[in-house]
C-alpha positions in Angstrom: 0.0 0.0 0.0 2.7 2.4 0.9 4.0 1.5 -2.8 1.0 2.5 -4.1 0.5 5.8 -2.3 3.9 6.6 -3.4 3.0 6.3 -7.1 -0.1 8.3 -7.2 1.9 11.1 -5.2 4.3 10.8 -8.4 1.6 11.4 -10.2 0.5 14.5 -9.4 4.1 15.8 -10.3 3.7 14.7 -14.1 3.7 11.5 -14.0 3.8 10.5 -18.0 0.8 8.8 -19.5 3.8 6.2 -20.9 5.0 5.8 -16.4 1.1 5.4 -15.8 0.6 2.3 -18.1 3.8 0.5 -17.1 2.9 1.0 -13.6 -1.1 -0.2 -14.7 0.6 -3.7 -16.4 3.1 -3.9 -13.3 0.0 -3.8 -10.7 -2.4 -6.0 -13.0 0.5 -8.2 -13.0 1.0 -8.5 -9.1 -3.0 -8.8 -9.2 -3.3 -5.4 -7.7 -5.9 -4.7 -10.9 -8.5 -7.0 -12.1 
């Protein structure tokens, strides 16, 4: 959870559309994202 906290706070600071999907497939992967 603290992870994810910290990515979202990344995203606020312009966190690129390309960053966002990697991190997407990296959490579906884990099975964070159904």
């Amino acid at each position: 959870r603290e992870v994810i906290s910290g990515m979202e706070e990344d995203a606020d600071e312009g966190f690129s559309k390309e960053d966002e999907e990697r991190v997407k497939d990296r959490l579906r992967a884990l099975g964070y994202l159904d």
